[in-house]
C-alpha positions in Angstrom: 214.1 -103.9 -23.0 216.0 -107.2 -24.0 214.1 -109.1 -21.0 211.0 -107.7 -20.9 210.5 -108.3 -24.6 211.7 -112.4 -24.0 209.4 -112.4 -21.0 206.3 -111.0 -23.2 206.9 -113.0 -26.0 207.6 -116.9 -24.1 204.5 -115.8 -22.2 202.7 -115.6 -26.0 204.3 -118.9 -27.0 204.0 -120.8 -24.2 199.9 -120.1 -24.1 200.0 -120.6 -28.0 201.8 -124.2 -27.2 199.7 -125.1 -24.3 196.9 -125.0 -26.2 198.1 -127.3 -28.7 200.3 -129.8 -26.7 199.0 -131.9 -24.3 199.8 -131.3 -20.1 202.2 -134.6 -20.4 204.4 -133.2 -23.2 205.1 -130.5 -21.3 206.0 -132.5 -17.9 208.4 -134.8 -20.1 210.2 -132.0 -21.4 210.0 -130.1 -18.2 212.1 -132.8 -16.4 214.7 -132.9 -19.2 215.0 -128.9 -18.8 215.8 -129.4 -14.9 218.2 -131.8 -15.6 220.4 -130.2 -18.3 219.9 -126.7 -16.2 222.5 -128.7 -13.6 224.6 -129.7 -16.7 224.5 -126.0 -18.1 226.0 -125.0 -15.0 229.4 -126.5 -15.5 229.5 -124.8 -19.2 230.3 -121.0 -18.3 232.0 -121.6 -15.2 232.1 -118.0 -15.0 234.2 -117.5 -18.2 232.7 -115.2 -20.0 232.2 -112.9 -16.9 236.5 -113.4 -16.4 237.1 -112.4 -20.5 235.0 -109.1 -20.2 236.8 -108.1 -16.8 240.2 -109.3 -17.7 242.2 -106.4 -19.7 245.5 -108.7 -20.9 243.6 -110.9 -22.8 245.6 -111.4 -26.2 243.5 -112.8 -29.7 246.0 -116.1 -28.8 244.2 -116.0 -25.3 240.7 -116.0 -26.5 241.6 -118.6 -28.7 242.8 -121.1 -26.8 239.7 -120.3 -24.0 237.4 -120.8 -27.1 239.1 -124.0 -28.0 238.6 -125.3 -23.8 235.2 -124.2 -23.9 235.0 -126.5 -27.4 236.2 -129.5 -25.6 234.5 -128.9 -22.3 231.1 -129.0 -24.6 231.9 -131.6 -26.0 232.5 -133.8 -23.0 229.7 -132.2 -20.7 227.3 -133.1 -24.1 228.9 -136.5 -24.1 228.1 -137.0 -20.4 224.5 -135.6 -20.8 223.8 -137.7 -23.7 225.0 -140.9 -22.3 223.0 -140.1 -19.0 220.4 -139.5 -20.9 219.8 -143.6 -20.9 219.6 -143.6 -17.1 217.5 -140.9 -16.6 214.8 -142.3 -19.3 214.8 -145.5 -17.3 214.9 -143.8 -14.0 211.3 -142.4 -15.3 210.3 -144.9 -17.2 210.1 -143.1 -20.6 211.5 -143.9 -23.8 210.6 -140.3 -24.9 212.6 -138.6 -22.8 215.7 -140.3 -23.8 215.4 -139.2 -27.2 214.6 -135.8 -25.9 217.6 -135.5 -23.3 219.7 -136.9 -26.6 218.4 -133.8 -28.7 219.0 -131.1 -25.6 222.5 -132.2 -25.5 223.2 -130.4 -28.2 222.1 -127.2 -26.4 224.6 -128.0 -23.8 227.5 -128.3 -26.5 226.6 -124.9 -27.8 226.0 -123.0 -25.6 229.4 -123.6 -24.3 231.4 -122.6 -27.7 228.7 -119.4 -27.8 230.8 -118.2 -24.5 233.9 -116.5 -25.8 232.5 -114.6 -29.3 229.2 -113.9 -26.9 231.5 -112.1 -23.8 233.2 -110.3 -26.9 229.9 -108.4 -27.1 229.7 -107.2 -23.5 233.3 -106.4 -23.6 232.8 -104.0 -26.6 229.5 -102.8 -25.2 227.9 -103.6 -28.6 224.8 -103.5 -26.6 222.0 -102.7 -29.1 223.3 -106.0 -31.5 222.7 -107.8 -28.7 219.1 -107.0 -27.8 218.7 -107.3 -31.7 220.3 -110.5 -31.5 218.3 -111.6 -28.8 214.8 -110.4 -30.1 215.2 -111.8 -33.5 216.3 -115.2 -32.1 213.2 -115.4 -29.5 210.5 -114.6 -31.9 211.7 -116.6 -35.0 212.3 -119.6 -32.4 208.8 -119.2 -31.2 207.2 -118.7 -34.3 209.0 -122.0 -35.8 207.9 -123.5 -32.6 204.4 -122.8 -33.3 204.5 -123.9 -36.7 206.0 -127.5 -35.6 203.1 -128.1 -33.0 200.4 -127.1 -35.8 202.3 -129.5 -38.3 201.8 -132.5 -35.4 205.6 -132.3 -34.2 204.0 -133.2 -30.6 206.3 -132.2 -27.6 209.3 -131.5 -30.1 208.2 -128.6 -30.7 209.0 -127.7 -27.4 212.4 -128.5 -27.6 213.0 -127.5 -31.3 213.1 -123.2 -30.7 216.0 -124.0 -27.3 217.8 -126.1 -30.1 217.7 -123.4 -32.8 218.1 -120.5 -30.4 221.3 -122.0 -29.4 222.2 -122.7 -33.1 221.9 -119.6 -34.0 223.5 -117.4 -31.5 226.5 -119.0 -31.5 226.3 -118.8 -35.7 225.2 -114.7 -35.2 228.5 -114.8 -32.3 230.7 -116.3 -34.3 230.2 -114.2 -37.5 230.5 -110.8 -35.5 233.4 -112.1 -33.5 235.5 -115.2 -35.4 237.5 -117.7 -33.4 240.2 -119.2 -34.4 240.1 -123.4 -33.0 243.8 -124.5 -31.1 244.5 -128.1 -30.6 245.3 -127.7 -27.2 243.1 -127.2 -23.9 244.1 -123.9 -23.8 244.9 -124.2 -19.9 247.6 -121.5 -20.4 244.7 -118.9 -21.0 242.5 -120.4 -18.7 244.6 -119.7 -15.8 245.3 -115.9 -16.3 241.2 -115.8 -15.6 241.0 -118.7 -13.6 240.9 -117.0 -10.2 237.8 -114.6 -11.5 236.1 -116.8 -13.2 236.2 -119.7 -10.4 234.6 -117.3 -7.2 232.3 -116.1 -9.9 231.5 -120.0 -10.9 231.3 -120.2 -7.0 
């Protein structure tokens, strides 16, 4: 129900946007997209796949995974941000430097989304997450909408991935609180490490 409903309502957004943005808003951002897809790869590592299978996992456990996943989005942001610079240049456009500076963000939360998020698949709390889901999408779009009517340009097509990731990881963390360690947390890591690395494979 969950994806048919997302794939419904981006097709309703996305003809609502291109008929207010112009073709070369959506080719700027569509290179940023490709890019930070490659970055967003190195973010799950198949984690959260590792924390719903694994049965030995201990609230200390979870902890210190959400506290790697923290500093791994912070650093893969970092990196994404700074690259940002070369690939603006490599294009020649200023814009999308700002705009591969803005995405980064997505990158650092969608990483510290991936332990209270697997918490919902390993409790099977499947209708709050197609809530979850719904709620985000539409709201997203709608403030999407609102932004390219108001003359936000091609930010409004970066403005609803931005919030979405905002505010799953505030819905996550709320239903499923973490608790930050100073540490990496490679202790935890390894007990899932040789799941979550074939499934990264």
């Amino acid at each position: 129900l969950e994806n048919y409903f997302n794939i419904v309502v981006q097709l309703a957004i996305t003809a609502v946007l291109a008929r207010l943005l112009l073709p070369a808003d959506f080719g700027v951002v569509a290179v940023a997209t490709v890019i930070i897809t490659f970055f967003a790869l190195f973010t799950d590592m198949g984690i959260s796949t590792a924390i719903v299978q694994n049965k030995t996992l201990t609230e200390k456990d979870l902890s210190n995974i959400f506290s790697f996943t923290l500093w791994s989005g912070i650093v893969l942001a970092g990196l994404f941000f700074a690259s940002s610079w070369l690939i603006g240049n490599y294009y020649k456009s200023t814009t999308l430097i700002v705009i591969c500076q803005l995405l980064s963000l997505n990158l650092f939360t969608s990483s510290i989304t991936i332990v209270p998020n697997a918490l919902f698949y390993k409790h099977k709390d499947f209708k709050y997450i197609v809530l979850r889901g719904l709620t985000i999408q539409l709201s997203c779009g709608i403030l999407g909408i609102a932004a390219a009517l108001l003359g936000a340009g091609l930010y409004a097509l970066v403005i609803p991935p931005i919030l979405s990731g905002i505010l799953m990881f505030a819905i996550s963390v709320k239903r499923y609180p973490q608790k930050l360690q100073f540490t990496w947390g490679l202790v935890s890591i390894r007990k899932i490490f040789s799941y979550s690395a074939y499934q990264f494979m």
